[in-house]
C-alpha positions as CSV (number, residue, x, y, z in Angstrom):
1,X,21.3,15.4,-5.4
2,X,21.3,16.8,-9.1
3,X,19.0,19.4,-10.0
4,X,18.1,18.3,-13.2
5,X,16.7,14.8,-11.7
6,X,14.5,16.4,-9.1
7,X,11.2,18.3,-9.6
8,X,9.8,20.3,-6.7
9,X,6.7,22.6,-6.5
10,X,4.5,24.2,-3.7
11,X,1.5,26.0,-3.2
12,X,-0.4,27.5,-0.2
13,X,-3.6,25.4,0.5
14,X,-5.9,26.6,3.3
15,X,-6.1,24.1,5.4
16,X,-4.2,23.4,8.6
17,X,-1.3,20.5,8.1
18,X,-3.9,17.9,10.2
19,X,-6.4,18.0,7.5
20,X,-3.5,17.7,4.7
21,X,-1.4,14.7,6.6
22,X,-4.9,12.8,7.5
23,X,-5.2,13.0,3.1
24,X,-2.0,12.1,1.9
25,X,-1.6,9.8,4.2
26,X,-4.7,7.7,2.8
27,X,-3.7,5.6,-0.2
28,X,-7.4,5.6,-0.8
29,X,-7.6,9.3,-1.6
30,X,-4.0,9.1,-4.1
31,X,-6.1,8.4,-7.1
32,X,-7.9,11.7,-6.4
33,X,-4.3,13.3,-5.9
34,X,-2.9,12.0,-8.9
35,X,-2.2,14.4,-11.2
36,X,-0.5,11.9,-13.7
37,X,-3.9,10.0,-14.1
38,X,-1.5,6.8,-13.3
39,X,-2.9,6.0,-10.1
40,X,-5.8,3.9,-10.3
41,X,-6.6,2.9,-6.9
42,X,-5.2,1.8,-3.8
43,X,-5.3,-2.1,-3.4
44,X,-6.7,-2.8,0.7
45,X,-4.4,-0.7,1.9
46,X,-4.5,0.7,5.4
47,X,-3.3,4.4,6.5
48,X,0.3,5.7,6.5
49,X,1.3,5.8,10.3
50,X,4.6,5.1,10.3
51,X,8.3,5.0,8.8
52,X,8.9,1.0,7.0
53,X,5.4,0.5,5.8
54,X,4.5,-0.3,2.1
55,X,1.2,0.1,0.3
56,X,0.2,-1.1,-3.2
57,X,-1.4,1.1,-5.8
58,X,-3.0,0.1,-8.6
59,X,-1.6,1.9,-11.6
60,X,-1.8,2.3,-15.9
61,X,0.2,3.8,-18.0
62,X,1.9,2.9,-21.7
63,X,4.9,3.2,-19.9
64,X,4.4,-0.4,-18.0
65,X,2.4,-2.0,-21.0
66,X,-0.6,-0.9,-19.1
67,X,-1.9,-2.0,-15.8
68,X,0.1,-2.5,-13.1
69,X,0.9,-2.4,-9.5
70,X,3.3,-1.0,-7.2
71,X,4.8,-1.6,-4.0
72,X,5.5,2.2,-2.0
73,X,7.4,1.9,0.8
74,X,7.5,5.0,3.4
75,X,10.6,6.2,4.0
76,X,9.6,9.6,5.9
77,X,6.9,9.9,8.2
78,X,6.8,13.4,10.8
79,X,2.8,13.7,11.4
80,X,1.9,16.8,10.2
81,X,4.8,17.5,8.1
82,X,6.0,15.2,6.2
83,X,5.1,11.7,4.5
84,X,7.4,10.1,1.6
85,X,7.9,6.7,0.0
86,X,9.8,5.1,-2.3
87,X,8.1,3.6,-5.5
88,X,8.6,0.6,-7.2
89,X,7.0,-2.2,-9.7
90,X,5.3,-4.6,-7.2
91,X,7.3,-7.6,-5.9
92,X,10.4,-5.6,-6.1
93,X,12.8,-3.6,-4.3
94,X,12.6,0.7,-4.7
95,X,14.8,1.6,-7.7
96,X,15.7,5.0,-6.3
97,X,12.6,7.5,-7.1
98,X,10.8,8.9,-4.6
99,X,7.9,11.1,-3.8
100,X,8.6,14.1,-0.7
101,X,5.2,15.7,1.1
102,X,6.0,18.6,3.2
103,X,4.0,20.6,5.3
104,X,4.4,23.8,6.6
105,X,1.8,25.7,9.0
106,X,1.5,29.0,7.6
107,X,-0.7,32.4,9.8
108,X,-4.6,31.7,9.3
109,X,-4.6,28.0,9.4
110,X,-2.9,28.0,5.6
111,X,-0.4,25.7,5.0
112,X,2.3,25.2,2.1
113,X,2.9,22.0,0.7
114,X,6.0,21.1,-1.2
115,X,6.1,18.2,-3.1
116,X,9.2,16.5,-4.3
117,X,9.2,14.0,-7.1
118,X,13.1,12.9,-7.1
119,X,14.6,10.1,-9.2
120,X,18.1,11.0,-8.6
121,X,19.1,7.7,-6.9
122,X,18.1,5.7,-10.0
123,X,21.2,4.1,-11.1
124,X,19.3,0.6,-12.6
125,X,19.9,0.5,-16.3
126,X,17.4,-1.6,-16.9
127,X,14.7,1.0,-15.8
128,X,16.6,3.8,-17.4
129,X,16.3,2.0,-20.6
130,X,12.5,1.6,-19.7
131,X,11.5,4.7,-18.0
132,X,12.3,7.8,-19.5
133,X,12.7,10.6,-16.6
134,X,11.0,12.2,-15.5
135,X,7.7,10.3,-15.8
136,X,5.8,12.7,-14.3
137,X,6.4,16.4,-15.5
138,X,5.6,19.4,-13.4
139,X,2.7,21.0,-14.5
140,X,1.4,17.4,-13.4
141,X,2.8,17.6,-9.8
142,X,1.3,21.4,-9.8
143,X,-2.0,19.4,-10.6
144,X,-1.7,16.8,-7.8
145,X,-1.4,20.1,-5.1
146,X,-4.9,21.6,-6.8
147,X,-6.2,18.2,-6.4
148,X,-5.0,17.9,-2.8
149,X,-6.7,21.5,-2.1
150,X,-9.8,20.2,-3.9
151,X,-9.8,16.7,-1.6
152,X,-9.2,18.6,1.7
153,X,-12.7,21.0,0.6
154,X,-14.5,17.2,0.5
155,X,-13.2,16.1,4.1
């Protein structure tokens, strides 16, 4: 895994890593998350609960022409620690970027979170020609952590 295709940040949210999971893994709550402002909405999807499944978002962004969907389809799932999919233009197979939640219980009920955005395994020329990496910079992901402190306050 090169370095210079993977962005990783972390902050320590107080909140246990039950209150954390039961957000992230609620595609209903990933617009609130999104510190991109790509994610629109989810589209009917239910809750994460396992390894294999794939939710739709409803997205926008110049870099698709506008609206558009995706297909994310988990491919890490340890309740309480850890939820991560793969990302892709609906209809379609996963190109090779992914997104990495991990939890980590912490003394007085705080937990880190460290989240991964990697788009190392993107090898389609096609998309590299259309997508210019990273898509999402890191004062964005450091964005989508204050927003997932700011969701867990609402729970």
């Amino acid at each position: 895994m090169s370095d210079d295709k993977v962005i990783t940040v972390s902050r320590t949210i107080n909140a246990s890593t039950k209150e954390l999971f039961d957000v992230l893994t609620n595609p209903e709550r990933h617009a609130e998350l999104d510190g991109s402002g790509f994610v629109v909405s989810d589209d009917k999807t239910n809750r994460i609960t396992a390894g294999g499944q794939v939710f739709r978002m409803n997205m926008t962004g110049d870099h698709m022409g506008g609206d558009y969907q995706t297909d994310n389809t988990v491919v890490g799932f340890d309740p309480n620690h850890l939820v991560a999919w793969q990302t892709a233009p609906a209809g379609t197979e996963p190109p090779g970027w992914q997104w990495v939640w991990e939890l980590k219980a912490l003394d007085a009920g705080d937990t880190e979170v460290t989240l991964t955005y990697d788009w190392s395994k993107v090898t389609d020329r096609e998309i590299l020609q259309k997508v210019t990496f990273p898509l999402v910079e890191r004062h964005q992901l450091e964005d989508s952590l204050g927003n997932l402190a700011a969701a867990v306050v609402k729970n």
